[in-house]
Each structure stands twice: as C-alpha cells, then as structure tokens.
The first five atom37 places (N, CA, C, CB, O) and aatype in JSON, in Angstrom:
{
  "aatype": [20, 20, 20, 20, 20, 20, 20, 20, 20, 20, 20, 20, 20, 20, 20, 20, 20, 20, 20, 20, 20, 20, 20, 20, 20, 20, 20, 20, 20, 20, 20, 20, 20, 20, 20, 20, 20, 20, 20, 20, 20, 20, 20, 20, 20, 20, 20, 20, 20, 20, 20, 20, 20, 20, 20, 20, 20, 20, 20, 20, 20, 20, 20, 20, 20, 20, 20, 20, 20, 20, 20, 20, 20, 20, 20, 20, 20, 20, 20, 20, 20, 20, 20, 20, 20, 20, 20, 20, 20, 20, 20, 20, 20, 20, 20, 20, 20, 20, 20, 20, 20, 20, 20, 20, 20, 20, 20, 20],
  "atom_mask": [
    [1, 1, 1, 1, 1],
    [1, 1, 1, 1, 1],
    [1, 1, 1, 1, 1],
    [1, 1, 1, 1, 1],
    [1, 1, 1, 1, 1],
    [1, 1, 1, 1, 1],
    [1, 1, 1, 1, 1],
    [1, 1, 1, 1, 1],
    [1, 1, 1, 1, 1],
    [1, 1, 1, 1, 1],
    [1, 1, 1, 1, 1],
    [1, 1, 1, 1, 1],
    [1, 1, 1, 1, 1],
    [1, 1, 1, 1, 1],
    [1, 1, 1, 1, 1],
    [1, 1, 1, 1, 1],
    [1, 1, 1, 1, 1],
    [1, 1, 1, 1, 1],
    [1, 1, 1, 1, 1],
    [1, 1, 1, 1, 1],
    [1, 1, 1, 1, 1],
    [1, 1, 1, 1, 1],
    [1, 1, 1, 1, 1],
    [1, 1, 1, 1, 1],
    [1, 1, 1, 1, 1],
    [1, 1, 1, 1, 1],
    [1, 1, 1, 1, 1],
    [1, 1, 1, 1, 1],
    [1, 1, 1, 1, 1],
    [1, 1, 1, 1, 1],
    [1, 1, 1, 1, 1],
    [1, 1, 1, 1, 1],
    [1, 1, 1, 1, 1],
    [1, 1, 1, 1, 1],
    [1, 1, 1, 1, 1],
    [1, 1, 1, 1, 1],
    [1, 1, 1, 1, 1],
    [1, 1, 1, 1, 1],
    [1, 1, 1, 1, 1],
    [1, 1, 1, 1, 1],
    [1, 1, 1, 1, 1],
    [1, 1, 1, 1, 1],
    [1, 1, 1, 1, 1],
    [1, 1, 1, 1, 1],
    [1, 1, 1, 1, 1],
    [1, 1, 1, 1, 1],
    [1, 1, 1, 1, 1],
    [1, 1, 1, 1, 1],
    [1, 1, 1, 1, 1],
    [1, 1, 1, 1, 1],
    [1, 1, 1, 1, 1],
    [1, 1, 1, 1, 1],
    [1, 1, 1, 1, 1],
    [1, 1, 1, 1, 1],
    [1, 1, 1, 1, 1],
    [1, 1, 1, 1, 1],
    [1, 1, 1, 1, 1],
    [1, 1, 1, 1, 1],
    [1, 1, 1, 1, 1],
    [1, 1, 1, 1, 1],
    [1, 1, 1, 1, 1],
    [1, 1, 1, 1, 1],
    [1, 1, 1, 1, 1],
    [1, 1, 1, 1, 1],
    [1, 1, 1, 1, 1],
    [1, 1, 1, 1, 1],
    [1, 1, 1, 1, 1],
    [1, 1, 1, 1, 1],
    [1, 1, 1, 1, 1],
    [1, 1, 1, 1, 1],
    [1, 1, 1, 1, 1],
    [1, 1, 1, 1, 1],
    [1, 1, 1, 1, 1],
    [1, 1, 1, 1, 1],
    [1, 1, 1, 1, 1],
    [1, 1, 1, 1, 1],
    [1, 1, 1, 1, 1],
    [1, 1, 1, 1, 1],
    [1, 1, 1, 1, 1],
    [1, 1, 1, 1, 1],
    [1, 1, 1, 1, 1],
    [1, 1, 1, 1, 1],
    [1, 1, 1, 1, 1],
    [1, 1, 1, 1, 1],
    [1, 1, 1, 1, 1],
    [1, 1, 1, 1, 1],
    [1, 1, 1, 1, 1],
    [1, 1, 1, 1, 1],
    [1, 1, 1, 1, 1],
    [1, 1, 1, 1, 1],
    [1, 1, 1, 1, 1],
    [1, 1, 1, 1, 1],
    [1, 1, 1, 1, 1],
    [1, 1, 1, 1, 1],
    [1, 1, 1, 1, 1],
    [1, 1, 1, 1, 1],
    [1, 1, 1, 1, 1],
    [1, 1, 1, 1, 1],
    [1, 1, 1, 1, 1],
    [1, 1, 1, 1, 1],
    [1, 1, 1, 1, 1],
    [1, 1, 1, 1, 1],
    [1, 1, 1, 1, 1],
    [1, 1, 1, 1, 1],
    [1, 1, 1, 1, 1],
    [1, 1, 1, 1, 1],
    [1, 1, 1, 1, 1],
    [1, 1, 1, 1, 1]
  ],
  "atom_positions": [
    [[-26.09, 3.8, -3.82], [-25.44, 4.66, -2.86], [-24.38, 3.9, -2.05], [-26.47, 5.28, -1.93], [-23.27, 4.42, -2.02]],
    [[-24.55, 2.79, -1.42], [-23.57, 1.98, -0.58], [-22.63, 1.55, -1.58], [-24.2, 0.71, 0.23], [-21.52, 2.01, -1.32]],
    [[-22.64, 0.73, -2.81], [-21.48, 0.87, -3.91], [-20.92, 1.83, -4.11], [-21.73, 0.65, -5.03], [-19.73, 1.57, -4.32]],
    [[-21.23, 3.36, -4.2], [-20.53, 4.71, -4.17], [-19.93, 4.63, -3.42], [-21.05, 5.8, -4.05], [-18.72, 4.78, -3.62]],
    [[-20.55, 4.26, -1.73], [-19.31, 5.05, -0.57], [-18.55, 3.89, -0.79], [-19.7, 5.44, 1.38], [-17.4, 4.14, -1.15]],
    [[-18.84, 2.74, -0.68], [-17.58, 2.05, -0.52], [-16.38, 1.97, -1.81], [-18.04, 0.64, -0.16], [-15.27, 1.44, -1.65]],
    [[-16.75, 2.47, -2.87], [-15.8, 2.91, -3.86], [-14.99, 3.79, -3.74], [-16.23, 3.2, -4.76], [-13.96, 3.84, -4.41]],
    [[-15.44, 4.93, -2.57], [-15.21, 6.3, -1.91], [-14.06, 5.59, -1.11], [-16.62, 7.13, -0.93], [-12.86, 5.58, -1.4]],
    [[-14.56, 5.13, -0.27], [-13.74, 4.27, 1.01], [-12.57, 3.97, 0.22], [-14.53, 2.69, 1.73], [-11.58, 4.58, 0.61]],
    [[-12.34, 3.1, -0.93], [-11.89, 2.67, -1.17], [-10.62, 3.05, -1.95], [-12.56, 2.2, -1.29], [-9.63, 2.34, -2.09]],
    [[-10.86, 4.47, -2.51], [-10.12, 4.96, -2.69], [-9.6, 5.86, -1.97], [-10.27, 5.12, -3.42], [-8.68, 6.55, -2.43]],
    [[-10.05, 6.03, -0.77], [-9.55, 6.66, 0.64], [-8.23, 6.09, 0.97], [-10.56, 6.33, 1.91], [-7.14, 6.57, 1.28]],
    [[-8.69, 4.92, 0.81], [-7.68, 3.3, 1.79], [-6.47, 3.69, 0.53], [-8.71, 0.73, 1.65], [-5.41, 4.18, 0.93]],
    [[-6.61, 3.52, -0.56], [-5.47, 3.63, -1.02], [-4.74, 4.53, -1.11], [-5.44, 3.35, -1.78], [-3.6, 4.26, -0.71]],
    [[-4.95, 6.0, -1.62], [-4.18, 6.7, -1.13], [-3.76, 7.32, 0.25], [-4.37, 7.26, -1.71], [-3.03, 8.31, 0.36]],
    [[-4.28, 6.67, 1.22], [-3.54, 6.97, 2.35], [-2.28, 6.01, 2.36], [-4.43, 6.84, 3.63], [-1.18, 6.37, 2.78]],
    [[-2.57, 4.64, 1.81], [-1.72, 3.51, 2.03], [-0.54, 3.83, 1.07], [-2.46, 2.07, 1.75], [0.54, 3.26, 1.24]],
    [[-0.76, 5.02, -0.28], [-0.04, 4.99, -1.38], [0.96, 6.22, -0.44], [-0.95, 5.33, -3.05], [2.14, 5.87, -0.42]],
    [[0.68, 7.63, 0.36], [1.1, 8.43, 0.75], [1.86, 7.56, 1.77], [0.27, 9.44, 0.98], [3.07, 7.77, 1.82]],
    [[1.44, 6.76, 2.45], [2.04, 6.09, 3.85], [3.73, 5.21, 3.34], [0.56, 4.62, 4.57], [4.75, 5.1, 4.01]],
    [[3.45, 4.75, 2.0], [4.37, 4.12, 1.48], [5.01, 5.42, 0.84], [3.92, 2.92, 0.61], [6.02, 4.81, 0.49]],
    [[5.08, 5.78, 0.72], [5.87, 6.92, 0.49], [6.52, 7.57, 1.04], [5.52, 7.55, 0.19], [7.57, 8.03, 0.59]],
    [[5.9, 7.86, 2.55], [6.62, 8.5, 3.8], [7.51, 7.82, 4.12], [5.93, 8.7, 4.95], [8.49, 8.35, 4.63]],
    [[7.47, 6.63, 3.95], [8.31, 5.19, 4.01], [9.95, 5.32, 3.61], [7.56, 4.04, 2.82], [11.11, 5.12, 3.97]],
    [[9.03, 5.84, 2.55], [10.24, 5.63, 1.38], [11.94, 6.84, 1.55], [9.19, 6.13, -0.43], [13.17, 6.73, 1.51]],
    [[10.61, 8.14, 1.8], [11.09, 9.43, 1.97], [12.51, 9.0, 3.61], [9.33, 10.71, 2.37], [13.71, 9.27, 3.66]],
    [[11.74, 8.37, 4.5], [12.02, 7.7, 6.13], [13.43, 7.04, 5.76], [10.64, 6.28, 6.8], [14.35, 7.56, 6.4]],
    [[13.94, 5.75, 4.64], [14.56, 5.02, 4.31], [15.49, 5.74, 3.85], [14.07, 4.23, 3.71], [16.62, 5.43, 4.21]],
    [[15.34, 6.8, 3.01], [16.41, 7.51, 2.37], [17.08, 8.48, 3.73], [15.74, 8.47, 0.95], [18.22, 8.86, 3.47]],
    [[16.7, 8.81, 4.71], [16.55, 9.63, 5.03], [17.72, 8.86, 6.16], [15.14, 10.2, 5.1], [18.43, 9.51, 6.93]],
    [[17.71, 7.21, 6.03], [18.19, 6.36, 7.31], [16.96, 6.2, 8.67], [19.69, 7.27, 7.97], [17.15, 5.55, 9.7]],
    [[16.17, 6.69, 8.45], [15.57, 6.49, 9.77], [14.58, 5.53, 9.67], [15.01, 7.7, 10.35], [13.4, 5.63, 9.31]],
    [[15.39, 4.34, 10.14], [14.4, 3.03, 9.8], [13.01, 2.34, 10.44], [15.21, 2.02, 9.9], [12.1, 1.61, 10.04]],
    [[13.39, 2.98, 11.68], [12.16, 2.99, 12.65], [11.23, 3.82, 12.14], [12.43, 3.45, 14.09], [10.19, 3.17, 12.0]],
    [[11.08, 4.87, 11.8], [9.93, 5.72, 11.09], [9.43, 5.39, 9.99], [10.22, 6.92, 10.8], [8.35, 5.82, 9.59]],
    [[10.4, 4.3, 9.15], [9.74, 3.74, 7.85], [8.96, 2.43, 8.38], [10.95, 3.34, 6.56], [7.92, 1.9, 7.98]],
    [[9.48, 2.23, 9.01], [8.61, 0.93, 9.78], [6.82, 1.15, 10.14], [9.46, 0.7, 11.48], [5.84, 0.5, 9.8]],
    [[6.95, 2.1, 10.79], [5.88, 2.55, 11.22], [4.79, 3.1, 10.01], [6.33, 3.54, 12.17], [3.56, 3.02, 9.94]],
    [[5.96, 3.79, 8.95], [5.05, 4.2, 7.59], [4.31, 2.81, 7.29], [6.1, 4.75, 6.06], [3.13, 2.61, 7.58]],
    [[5.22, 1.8, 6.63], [4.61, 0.62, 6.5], [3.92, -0.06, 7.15], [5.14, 0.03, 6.3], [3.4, -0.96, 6.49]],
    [[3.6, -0.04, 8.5], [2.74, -0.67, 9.26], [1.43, 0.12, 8.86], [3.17, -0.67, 10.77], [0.46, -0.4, 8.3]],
    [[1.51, 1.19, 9.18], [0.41, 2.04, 8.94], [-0.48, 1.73, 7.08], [1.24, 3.76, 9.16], [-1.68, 1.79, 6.82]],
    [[0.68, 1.42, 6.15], [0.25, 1.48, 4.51], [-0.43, -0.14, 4.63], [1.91, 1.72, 3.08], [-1.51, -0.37, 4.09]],
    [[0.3, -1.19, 5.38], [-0.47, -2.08, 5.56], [-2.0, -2.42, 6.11], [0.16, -2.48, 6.0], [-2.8, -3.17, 5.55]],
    [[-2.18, -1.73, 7.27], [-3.39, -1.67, 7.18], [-4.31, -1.03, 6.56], [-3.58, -1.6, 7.89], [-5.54, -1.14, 6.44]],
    [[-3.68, -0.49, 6.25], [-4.97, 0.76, 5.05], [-4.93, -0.8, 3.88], [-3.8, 3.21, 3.86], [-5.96, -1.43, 3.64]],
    [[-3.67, -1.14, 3.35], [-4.43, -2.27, 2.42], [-4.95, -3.25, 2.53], [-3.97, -2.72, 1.75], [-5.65, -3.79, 1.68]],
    [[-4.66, -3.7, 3.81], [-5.1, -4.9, 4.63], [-7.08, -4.34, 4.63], [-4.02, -4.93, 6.61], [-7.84, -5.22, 4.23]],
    [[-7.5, -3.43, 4.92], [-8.94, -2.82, 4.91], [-9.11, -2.93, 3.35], [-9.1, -1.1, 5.6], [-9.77, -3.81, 2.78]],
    [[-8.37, -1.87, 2.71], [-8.6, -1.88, 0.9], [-9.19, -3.46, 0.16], [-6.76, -1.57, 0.06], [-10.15, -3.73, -0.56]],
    [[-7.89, -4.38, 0.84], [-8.34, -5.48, 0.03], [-9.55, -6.34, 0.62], [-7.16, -6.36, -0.2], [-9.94, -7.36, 0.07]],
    [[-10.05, -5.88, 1.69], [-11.5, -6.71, 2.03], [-12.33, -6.39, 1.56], [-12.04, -6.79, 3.16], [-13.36, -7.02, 1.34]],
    [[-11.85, -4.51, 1.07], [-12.88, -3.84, 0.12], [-13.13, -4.5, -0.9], [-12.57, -2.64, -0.36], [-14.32, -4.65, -1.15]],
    [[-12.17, -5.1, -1.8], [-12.27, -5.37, -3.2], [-12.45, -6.84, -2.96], [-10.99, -4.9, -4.17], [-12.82, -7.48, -3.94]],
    [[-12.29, -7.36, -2.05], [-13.31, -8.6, -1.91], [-14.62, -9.02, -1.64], [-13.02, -9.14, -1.28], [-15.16, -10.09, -1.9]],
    [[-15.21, -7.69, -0.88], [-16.38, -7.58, -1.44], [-17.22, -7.5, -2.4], [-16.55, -7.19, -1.23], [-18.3, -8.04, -2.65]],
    [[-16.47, -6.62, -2.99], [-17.21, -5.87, -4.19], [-16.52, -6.88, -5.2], [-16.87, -3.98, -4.45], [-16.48, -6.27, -6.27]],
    [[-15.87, -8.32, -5.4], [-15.93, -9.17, -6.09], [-14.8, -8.35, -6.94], [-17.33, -9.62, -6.55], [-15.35, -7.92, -7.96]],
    [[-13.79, -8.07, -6.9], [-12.95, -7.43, -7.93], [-11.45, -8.31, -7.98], [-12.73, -5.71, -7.48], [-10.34, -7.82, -7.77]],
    [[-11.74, -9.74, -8.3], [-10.33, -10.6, -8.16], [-9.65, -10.22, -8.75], [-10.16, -11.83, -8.4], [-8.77, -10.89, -8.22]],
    [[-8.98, -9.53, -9.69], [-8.04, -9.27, -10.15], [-7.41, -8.21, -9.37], [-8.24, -9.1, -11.31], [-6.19, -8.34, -9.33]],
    [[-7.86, -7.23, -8.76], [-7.36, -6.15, -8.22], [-7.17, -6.76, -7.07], [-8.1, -4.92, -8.23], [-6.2, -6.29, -6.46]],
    [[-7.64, -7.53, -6.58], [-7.45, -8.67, -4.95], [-6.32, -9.42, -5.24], [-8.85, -10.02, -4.52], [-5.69, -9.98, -4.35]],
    [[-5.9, -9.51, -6.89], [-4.71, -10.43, -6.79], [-3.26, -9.18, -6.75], [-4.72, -11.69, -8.4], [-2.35, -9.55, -6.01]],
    [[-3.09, -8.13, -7.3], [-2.45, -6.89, -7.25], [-2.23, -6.22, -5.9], [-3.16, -6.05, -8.06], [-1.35, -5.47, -5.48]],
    [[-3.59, -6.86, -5.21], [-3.21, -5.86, -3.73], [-2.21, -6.86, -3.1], [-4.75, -5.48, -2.42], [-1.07, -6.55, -2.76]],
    [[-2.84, -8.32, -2.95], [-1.61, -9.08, -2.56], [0.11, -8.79, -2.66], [-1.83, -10.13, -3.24], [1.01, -8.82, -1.82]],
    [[0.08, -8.43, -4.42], [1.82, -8.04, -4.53], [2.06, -6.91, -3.84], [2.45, -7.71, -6.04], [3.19, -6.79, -3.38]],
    [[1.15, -5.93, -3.62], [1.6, -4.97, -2.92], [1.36, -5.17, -1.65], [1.18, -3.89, -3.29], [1.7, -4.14, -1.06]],
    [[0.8, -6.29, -0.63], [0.98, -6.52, 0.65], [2.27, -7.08, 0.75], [-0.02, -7.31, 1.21], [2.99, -6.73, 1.69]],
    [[2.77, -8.12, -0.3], [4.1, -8.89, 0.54], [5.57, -8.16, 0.09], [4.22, -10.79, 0.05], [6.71, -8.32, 0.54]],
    [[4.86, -6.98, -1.41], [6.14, -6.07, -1.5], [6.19, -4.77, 0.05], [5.96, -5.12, -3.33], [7.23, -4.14, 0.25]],
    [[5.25, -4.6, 0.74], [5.26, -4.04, 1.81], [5.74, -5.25, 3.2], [3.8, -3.36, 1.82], [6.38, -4.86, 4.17]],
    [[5.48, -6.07, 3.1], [6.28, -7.31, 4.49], [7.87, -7.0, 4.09], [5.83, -9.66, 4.21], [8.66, -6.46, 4.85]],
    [[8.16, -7.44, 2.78], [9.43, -7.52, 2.56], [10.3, -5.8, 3.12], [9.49, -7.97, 0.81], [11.19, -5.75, 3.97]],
    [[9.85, -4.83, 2.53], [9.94, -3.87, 2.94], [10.49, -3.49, 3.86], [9.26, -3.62, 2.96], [11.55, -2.91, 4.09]],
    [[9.5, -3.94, 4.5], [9.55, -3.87, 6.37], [10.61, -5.0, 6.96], [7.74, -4.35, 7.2], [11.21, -4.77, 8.0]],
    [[10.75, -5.94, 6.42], [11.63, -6.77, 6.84], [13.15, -6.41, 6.72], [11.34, -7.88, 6.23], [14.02, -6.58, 7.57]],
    [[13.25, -5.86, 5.47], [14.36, -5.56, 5.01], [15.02, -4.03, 6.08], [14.03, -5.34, 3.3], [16.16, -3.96, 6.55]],
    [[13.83, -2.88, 6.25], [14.08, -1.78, 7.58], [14.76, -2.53, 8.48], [12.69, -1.15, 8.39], [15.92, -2.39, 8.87]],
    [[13.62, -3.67, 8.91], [14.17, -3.98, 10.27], [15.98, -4.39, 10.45], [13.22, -5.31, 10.75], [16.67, -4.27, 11.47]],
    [[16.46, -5.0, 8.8], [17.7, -5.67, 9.01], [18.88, -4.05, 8.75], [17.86, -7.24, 7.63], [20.09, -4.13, 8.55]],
    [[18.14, -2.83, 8.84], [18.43, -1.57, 7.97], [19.47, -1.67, 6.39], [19.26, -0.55, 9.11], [20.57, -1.2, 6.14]],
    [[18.44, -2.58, 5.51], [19.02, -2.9, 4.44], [18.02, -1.28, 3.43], [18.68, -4.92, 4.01], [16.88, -0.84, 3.47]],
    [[19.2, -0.95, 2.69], [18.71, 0.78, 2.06], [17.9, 0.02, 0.75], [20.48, 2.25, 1.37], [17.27, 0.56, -0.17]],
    [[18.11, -1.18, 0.97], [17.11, -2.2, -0.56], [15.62, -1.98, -0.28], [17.33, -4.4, -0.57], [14.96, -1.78, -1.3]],
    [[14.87, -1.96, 0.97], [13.63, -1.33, 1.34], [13.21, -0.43, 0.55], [13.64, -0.8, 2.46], [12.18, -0.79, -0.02]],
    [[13.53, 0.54, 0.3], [13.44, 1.66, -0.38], [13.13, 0.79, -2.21], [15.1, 2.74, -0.02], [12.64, 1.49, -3.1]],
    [[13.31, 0.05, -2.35], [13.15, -0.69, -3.92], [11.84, -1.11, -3.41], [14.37, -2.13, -4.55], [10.94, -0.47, -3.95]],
    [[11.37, -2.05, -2.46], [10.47, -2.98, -1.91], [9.38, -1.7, -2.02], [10.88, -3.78, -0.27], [8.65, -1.74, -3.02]],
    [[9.22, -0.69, -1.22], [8.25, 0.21, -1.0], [8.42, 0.54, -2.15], [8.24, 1.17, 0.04], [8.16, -0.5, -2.77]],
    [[8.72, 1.36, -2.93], [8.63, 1.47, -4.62], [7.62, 0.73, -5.38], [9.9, 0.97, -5.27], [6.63, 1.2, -5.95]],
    [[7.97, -0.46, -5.32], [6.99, -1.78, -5.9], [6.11, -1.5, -5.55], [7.09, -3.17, -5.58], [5.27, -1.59, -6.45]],
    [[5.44, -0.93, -4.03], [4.12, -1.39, -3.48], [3.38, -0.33, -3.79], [4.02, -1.76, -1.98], [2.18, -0.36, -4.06]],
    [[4.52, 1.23, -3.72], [3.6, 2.37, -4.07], [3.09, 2.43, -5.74], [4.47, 3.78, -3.69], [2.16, 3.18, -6.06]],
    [[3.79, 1.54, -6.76], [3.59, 1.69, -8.08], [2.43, 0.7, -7.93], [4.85, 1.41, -9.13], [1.37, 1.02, -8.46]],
    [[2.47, -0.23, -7.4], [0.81, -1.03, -7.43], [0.08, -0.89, -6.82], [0.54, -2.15, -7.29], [-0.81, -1.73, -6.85]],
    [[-0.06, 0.34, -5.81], [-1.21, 0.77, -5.34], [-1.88, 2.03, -6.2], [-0.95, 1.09, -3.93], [-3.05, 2.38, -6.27]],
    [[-0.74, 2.57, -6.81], [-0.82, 3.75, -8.24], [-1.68, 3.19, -8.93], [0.55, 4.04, -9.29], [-2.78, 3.72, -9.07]],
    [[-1.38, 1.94, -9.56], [-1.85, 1.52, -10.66], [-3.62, 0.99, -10.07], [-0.69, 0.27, -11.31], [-4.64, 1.06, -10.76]],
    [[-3.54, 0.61, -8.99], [-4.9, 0.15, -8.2], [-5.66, 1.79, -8.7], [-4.63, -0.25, -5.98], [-6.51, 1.84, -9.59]],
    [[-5.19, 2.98, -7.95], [-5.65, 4.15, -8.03], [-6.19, 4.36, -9.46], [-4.65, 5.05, -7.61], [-7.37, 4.66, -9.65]],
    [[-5.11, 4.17, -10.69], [-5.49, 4.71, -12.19], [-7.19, 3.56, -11.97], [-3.84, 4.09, -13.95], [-8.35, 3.69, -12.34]],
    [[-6.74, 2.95, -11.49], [-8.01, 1.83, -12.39], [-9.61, 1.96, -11.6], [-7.42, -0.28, -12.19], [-10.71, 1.6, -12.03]],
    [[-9.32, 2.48, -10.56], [-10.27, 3.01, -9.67], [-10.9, 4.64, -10.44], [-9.39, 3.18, -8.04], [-12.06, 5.06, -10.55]],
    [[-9.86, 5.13, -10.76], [-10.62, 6.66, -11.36], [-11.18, 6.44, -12.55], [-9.63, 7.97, -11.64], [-11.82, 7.23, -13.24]],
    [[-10.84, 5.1, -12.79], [-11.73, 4.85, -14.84], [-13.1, 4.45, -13.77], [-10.87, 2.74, -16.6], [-14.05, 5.23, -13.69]],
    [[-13.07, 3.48, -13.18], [-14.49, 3.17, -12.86], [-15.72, 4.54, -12.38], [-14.3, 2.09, -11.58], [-16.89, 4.25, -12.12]]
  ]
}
C-alpha cells in the first residue's frame, strides 16, 4: 500500500511539474516573462519533491533524467530572467523528460 501511494504521489509531482512547464512555455510565447518564471519555480519544486521520490524508491536511472530536467528548467529560468524567447526551447526539454518520466511510470 505505501509503494502504491507513493507511486500515486509520484505521478501527481509530475504532471503538475509537466503542466507547470508548460504554462511556462505557453507565458514565454506569450512575452510575459515574469509569469514563466513563476511557472518554473513552481515545475521545480514539484521535481525537486518527484526526485526524492525516486530516490527513495531506489529508481537511479529515472533520478539521473530528473536531473536533466531540473537544470533544463534552471537554464530556462535563467534565460526568462535575461527575456531570451530561447527559454521556450529550455522548458521544451524539461517538459519532454518529464513526459517520458510519465510514459515509464504508466508501464509500471
């Protein structure tokens, strides 16, 4: 039962973090860089939680995937802050590897 919820959890964390990067994304196109900021702050901690998940539950490979999608979300955000429209590539990256986190979560 506690392996269930936290598998539950866990795929909670990501698609909020996968929707959050997205709002991001939607924010960037949109020019409004302060609101993508905030998307990404928000997608970060949802993975920042996700990946303690999968360090629990011993899943290094998916602990090494969340990483690319934490520092393709820093960059992201770094890039808003300079209002470079290249952000919008950065969040891309992070939402396709939190996707791919998702496919591999619904086989289990």
């Amino acid at each position: 039962m506690v392996r269930a919820l936290q598998t539950s959890e866990l795929r909670g964390e990501l698609l909020g973090a996968r929707a959050a990067t997205l709002d991001a994304r939607v924010a960037i196109y949109s020019v409004n860089f302060g609101e993508a900021s905030r998307h990404l702050e928000d997608a970060r901690g949802l993975l920042r939680r996700a990946d303690d998940r999968l360090k629990s539950l011993g899943r290094d490979d998916e602990v090494q995937q969340m990483q690319k999608a934490l520092a393709s979300i820093d960059e992201a955000q770094r890039m808003a802050g300079k209002l470079d429209q290249g952000a919008n590539s950065r969040a891309g990256d992070a939402a396709k590897i939190v996707g791919d986190l998702l496919e591999v979560e619904a086989k289990r």
